[in-house]
C-alpha positions in Angstrom: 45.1 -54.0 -93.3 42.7 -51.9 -91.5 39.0 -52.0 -93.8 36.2 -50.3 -93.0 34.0 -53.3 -91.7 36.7 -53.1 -88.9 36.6 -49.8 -87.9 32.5 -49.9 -87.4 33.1 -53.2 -85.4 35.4 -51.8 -83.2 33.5 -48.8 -82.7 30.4 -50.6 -81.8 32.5 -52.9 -79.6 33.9 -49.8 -77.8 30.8 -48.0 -77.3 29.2 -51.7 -76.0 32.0 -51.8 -73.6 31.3 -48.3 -72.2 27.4 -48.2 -72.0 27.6 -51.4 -69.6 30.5 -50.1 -67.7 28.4 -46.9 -66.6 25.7 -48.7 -66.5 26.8 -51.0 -63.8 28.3 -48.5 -62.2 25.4 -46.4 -61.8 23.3 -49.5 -60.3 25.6 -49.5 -57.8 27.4 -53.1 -59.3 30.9 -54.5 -59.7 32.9 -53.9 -62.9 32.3 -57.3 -64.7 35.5 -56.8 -66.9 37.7 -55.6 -64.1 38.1 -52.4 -66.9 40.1 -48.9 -65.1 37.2 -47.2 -63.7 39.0 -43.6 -62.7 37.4 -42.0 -65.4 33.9 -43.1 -64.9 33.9 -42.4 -61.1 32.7 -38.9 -62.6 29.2 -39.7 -63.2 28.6 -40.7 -59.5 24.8 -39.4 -58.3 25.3 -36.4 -56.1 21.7 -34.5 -56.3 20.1 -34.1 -52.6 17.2 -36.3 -52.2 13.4 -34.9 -52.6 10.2 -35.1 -51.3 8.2 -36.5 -53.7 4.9 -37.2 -52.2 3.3 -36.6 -48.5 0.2 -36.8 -46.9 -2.1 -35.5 -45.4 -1.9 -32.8 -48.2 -1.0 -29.2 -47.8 -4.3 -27.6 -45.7 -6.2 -30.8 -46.4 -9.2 -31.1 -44.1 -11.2 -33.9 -42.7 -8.7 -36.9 -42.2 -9.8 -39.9 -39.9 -8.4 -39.6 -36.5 -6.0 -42.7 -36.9 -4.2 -41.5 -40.3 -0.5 -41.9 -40.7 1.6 -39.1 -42.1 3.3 -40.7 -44.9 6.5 -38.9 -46.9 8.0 -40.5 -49.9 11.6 -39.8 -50.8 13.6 -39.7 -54.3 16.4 -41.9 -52.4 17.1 -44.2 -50.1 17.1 -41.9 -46.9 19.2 -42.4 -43.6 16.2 -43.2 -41.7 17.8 -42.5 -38.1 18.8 -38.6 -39.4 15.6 -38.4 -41.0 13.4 -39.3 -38.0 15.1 -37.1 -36.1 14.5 -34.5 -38.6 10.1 -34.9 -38.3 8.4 -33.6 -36.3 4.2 -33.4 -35.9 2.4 -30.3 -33.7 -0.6 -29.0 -33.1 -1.5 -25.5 -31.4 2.5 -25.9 -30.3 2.4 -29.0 -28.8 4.5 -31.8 -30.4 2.8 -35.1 -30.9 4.9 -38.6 -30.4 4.7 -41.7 -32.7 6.2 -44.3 -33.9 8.0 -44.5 -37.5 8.0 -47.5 -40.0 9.8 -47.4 -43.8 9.3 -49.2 -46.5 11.8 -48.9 -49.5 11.8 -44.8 -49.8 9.1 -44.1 -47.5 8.4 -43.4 -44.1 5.3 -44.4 -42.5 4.6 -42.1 -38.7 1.9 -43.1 -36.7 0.4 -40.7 -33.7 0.6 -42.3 -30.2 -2.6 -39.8 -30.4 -6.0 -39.8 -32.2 -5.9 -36.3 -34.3 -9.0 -34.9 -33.5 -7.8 -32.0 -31.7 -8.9 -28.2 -33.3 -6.4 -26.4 -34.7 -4.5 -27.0 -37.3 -1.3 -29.4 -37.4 2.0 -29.4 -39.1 4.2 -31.5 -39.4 7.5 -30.9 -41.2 11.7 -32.2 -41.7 14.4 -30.1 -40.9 17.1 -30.2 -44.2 20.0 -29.8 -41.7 18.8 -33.7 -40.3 17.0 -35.3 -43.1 19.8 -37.2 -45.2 20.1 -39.5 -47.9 21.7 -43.1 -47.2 25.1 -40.9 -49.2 24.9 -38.4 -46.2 23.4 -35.9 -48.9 21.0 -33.6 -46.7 17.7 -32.5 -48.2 17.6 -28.9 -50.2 14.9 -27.7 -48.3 12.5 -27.8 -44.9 9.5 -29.4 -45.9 6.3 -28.3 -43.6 2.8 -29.3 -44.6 -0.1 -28.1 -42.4 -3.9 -29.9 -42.4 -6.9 -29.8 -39.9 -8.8 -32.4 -38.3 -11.8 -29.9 -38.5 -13.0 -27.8 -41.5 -13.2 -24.8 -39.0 -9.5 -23.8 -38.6 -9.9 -20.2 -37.5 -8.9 -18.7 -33.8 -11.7 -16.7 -32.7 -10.4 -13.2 -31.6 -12.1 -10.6 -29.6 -14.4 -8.1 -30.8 -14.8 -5.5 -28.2 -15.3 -4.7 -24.5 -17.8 -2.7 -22.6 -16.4 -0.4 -21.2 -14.3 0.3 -24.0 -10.3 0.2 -23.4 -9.0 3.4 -21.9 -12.6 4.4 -20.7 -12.4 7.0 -18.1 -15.9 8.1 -16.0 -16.6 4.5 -15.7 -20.0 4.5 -13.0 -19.2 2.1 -9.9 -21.9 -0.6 -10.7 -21.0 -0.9 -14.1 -20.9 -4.4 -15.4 -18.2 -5.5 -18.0 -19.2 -7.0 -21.4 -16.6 -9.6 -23.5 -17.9 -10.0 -27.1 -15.7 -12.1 -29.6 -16.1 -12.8 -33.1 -17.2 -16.5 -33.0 -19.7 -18.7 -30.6 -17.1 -19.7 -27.6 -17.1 -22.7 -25.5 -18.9 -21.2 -22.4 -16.7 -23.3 -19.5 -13.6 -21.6 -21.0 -14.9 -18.5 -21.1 -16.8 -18.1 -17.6 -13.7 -19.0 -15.1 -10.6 -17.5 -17.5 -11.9 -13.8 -17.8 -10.8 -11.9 -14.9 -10.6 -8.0 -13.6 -7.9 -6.6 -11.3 -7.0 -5.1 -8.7 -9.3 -8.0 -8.0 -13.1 -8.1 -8.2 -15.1 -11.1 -8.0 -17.8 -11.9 -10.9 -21.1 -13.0 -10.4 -20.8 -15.8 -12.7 -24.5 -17.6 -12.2 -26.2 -14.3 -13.2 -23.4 -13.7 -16.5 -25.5 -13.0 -19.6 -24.8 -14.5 -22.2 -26.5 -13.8 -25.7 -25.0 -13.3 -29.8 -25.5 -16.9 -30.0 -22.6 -17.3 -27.6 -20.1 -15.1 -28.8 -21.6 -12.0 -26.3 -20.8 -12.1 -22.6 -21.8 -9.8 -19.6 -20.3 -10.1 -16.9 -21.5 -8.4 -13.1 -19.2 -7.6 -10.4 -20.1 -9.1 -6.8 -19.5 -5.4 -5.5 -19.1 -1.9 -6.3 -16.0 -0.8 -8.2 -13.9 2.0 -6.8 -13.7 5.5 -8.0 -10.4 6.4 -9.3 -8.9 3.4 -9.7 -7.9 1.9 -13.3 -9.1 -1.6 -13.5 -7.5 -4.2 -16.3 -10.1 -6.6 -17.7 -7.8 -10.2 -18.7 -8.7 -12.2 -21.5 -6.2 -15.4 -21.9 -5.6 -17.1 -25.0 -6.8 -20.7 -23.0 -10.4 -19.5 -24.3 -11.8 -22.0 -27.0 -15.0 -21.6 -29.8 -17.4 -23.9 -30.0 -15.2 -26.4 -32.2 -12.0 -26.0 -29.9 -9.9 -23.2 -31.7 -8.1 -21.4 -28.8 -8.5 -17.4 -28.7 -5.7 -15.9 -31.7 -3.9 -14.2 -29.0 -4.0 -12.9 -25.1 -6.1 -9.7 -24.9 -6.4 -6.9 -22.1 -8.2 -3.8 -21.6 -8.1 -1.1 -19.0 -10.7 1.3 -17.4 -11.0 3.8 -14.9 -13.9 4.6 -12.5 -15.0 8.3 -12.2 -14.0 11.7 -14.0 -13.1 13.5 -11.4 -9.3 12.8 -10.7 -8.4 16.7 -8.6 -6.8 15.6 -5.4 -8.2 17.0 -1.8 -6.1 19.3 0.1 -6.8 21.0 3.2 -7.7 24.7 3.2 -7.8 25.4 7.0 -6.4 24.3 10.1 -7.6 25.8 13.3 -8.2 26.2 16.8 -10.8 28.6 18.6 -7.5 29.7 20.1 -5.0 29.5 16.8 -6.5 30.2 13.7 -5.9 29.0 10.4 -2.0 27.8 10.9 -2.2 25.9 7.6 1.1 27.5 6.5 3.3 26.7 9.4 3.7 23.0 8.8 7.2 21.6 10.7 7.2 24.8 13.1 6.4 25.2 16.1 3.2 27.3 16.7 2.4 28.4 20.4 -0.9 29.3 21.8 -3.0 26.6 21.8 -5.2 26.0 24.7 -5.7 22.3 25.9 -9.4 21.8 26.1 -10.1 22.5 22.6 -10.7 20.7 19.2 -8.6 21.0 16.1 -11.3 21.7 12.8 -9.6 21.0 9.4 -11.4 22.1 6.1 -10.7 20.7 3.2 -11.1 21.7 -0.3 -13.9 19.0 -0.9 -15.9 16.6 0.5 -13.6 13.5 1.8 -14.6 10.3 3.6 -15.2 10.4 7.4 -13.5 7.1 7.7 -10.5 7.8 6.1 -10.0 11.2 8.4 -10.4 9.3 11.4 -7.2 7.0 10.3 -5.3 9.4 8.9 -5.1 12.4 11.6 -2.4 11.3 14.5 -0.8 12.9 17.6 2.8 12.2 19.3 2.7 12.1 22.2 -0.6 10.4 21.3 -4.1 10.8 23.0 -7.6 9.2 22.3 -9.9 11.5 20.1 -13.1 11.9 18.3 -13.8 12.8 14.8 -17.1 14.3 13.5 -18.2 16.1 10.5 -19.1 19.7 11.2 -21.0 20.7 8.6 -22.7 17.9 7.5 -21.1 17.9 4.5 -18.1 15.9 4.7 -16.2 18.9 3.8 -15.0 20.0 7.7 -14.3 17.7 10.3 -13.6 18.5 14.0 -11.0 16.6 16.1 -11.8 16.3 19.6 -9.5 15.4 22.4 -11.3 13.2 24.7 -9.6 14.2 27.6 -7.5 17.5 28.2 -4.2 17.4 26.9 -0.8 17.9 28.8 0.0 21.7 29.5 3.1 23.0 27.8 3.7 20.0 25.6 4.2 20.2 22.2 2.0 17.8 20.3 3.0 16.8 16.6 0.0 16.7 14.4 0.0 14.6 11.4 -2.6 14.6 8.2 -1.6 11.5 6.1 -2.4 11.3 2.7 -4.3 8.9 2.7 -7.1 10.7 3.4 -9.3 10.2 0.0 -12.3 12.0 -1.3 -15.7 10.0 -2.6 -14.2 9.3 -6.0 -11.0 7.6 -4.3 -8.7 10.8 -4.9 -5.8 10.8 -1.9 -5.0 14.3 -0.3 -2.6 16.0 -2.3 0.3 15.5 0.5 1.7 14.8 4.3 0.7 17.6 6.4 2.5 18.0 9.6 2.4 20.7 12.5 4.0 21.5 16.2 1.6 23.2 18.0 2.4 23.9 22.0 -0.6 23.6 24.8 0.4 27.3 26.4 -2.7 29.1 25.8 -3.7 32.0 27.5 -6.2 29.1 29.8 -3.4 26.4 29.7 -0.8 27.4 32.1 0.4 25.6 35.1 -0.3 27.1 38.7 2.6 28.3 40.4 3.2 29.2 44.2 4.8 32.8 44.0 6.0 32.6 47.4 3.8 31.9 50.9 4.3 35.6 53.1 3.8 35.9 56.6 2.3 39.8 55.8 -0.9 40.5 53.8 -1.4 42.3 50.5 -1.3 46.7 51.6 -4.3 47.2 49.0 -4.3 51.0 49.8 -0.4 51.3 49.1 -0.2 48.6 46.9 2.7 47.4 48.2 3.3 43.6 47.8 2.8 40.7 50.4 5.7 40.9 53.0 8.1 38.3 54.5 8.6 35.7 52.5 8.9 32.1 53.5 12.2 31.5 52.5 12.1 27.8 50.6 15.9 26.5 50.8 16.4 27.1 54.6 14.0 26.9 57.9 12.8 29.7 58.6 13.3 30.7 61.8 13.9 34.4 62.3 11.2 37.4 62.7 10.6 38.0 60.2 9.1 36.7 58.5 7.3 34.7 61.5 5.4 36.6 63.1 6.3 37.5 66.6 5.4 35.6 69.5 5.6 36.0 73.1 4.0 32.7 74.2 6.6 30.6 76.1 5.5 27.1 74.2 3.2 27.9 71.8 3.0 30.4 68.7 0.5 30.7 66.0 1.8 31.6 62.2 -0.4 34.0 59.6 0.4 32.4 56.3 -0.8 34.2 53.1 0.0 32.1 49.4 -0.1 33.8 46.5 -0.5 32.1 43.1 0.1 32.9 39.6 0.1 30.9 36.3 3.0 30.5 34.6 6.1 27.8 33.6 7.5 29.1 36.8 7.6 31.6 39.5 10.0 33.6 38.3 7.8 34.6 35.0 4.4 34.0 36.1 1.4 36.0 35.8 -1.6 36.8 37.9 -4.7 36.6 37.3 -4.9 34.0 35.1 -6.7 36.4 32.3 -6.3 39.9 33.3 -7.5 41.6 30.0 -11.5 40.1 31.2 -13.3 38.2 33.1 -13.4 35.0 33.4 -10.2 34.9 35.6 -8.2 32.0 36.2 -9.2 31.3 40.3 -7.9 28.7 42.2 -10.6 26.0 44.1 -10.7 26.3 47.2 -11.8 22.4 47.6 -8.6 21.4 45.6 -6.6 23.4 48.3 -5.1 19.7 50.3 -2.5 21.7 53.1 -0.8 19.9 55.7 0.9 21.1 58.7 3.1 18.3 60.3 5.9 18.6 62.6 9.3 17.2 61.2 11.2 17.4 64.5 10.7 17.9 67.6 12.2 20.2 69.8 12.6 20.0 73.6 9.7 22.2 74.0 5.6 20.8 74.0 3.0 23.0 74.4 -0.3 21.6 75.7 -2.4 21.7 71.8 -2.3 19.9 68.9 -1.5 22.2 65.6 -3.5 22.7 63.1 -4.7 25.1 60.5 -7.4 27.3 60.1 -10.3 27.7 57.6 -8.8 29.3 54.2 -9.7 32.7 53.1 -9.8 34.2 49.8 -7.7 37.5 50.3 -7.7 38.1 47.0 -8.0 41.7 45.9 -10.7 43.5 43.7 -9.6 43.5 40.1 -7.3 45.6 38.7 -4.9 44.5 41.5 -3.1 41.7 39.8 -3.5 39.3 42.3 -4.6 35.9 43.8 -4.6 34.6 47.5 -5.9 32.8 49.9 -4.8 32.9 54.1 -4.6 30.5 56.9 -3.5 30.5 60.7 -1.1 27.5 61.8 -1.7 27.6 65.3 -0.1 26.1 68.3 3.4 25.5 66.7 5.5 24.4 69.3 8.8 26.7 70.0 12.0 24.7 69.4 10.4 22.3 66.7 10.7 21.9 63.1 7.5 22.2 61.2 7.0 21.1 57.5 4.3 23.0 55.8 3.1 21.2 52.1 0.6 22.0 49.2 -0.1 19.1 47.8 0.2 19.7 43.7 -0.8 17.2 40.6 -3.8 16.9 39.4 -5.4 15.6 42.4 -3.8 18.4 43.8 -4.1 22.3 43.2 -6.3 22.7 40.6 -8.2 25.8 39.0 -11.8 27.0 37.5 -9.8 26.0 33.8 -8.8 22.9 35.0 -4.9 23.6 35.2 -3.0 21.8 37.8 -0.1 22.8 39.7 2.7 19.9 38.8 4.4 19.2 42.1 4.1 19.8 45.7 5.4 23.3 47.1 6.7 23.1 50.8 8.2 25.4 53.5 9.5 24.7 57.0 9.3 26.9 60.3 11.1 27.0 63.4 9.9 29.0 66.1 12.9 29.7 68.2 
């Protein structure tokens, strides 16, 4: 029979049974009883481990500069994964150590002394720091403490000039000012200014018990250009806290950003041809300078680099007016009749606050002035000029044959010897055909030909069976030119003694050691006839 006195033992037997069955299986130990555990196997620990002391504490300052960083765990913690997980930084820069653990703690010592500024963290990642049951940490953990009680980044205050100044005066010096004293040696080499201008540093100013710094530029600044003032986060205070953050600022030099343009270009003979850039413009003479004025005053040197010719040719520049507004371009030599020159003005001509002319300017003109024309031979005639009829010079030396008929040689009844009037007419022109004479027939001066650059040469070419007694030559030149209106020019020689039967070659010699004029034109080539007295 079942009493009461053995339904309270068994009960107390039962519940004995089961409190030492978990018990043991929640420390881990065998079933002493060998009972069916497949029940129990429920009350397994699955929690994630904790963090449940660390230190240095959070934002804890002053620690000695040998300290450990010590973390203590609620579990037993895979201490592979969980080493992996830590990590220890400061301003970025991750710190290596060594790790130790005793029961639930881990113990990391710095292969470096912490003494640096800033502040340090170090922290566990939950996706690597595990329990010894593979159960990963709920959370990141990240603590942060300072070796120094003055944690904070200095930052910058202000600059002188001020960022996005404009009429900024070319000696102007450039003031830093931050918020805290700096470390001068970081300061003094890491500020710079570009485009690039090197800093006086022996005579910086420094003031603001450090934290003020004026700095002045070896040489002038530039008008119109916008300099950048650099100030890298590499800067430290006086306790070693870098600069919070990498600042710039900008400036410009000068107010006065209107771009220079040329408002005349000119000749004595061309005036202003300003508006026919890339066509070609005739008239210009080949002694004479070019004068460009511009809308303002521009710098002599940059004119004198910018102007070109093709074909080119040495020239002078100099400023007309004294005011660096007009400039005069002068050919050092004369240029090259009936060529066309072309003129370029580069922008990069620049006015005294650095401004560049507004474009490229580019012009044809053509040397064929009313002075700059070549000298042409019209013809060489055996007859003079009829002033009181008019009428032109008769018989013409003929120039693609001998001439050997009368006329045009004049007649001769010697039986060795004849003697030949020759009378050359010039005229100016790119050729015979279209010439004119005179050079300038509205007014005086005319174009007249020198009489010393007349080089004539009589020489026989072949020789006949006939030889007279005398030696040919040519007589004194004569200017047979007529009196104005007569449009006209010519001078007259005698060759005498031309042997009958032979072939004479008559040349005027032409270049510009040849022919040459009061205006200095040139005739281009030689001009020759031949006679044959029969």
């Amino acid at each position: 029979m079942i009493t009461k006195s053995n339904i309270v033992f068994i009960s107390l037997f039962l519940y004995q049974l089961i409190f030492v069955q978990c018990s043991f299986l929640l420390d881990g130990e065998k079933n002493p009883l060998n009972l069916p555990t497949t029940g129990l196997a429920l009350l397994e620990d699955t929690s994630p481990p904790k963090v449940t002391s660390s230190w240095p504490p959070q934002d804890h300052v002053g620690i000695p500069t040998n300290a450990e960083i010590v973390i203590s765990f609620s579990k037993e913690m895979n201490e592979s994964f969980t080493e992996s997980a830590f990590s220890l930084t400061n301003a970025g820069a991750r710190l290596e150590g060594t790790f130790k653990w005793i029961w639930n703690t881990m113990y990391f010592s710095p292969k470096l002394a912490l003494n640096k500024p800033g502040q340090y963290i170090y922290s566990l990642q939950k996706v690597r720091a595990e329990s010894k049951k593979g159960i990963n940490l709920l959370d990141d953990f990240r603590v942060g403490f300072n070796f120094n009680s003055d944690s904070e980044q200095p930052t910058l205050v202000g600059t002188i000039p001020a960022s996005g100044a404009i009429s900024v005066t070319p000696n102007a010096s450039v003031t830093v000012e931050f918020s805290e004293p700096m470390d001068v040696s970081t300061v003094l080499p890491a500020i710079t200014i570009s485009p690039s201008v090197s800093f006086n540093l022996p005579a910086t100013v420094i003031s603001n018990d450090d934290k003020t710094f004026q700095f002045f530029p070896k040489q002038s600044l530039n008008y119109g250009i916008t300099y950048t003032i650099s100030i890298p986060n590499t800067i430290k205070d006086k306790v070693g806290n870098l600069l919070v953050q990498n600042y710039s600022t900008t400036f410009t030099v000068g107010s006065d950003f209107e771009r220079p343009k040329p408002v005349s270009v000119s000749t004595t003979a061309v005036p202003n041809f300003l508006n026919r850039e890339y066509i070609l413009t005739n008239g210009f003479e080949k002694d004479e300078a070019f004068i460009i004025q511009f809308s303002k005053q521009v710098q002599p040197a940059t004119v004198l680099s910018a102007v070109s010719f093709n074909p080119s040719f040495d020239f002078s520049v100099a400023d007309v007016d004294g005011n660096n507004t007009t400039y005069r371009i002068s050919p050092n030599s004369n240029l090259e009749i009936s060529q066309t020159y072309q003129m370029m003005i580069s922008a990069s001509i620049r006015d005294f606050q650095n401004n560049t002319l507004d474009k490229e300017y580019v012009f044809f003109p053509k040397i064929n002035g009313p002075k700059s024309k070549f000298i042409q031979i019209r013809g060489i005639f055996g007859n003079a000029y009829n002033t009181v009829t008019a009428n032109d010079f008769g018989n013409i030396m003929r120039l693609d044959r001998i001439n050997e008929s009368i006329p045009p040689l004049n007649a001769c009844v010697a039986a060795t010897e004849c003697d030949q009037n020759l009378f050359i007419n010039f005229c100016w022109g790119d050729n015979s055909a279209s010439c004119i004479y005179p050079l300038i027939a509205a007014s005086p001066p005319y174009g007249t030909v020198i009489l010393s650059s007349l080089d004539v040469s009589v020489s026989r070419e072949f020789a006949g069976s006939i030889v007279g007694p005398n030696a040919e030559y040519l007589t004194t030149f004569s200017n047979v030119t007529p009196v104005y209106p007569f449009d006209i020019f010519a001078y007259s020689t005698t060759a005498r003694f031309l042997d009958r039967d032979s072939i004479y070659k008559l040349t005027i010699r032409g270049g510009k050691s040849g022919v040459t004029d009061n205006f200095g034109n040139y005739m281009k080539e030689d001009y020759s006839i031949r006679i044959k007295f029969p």
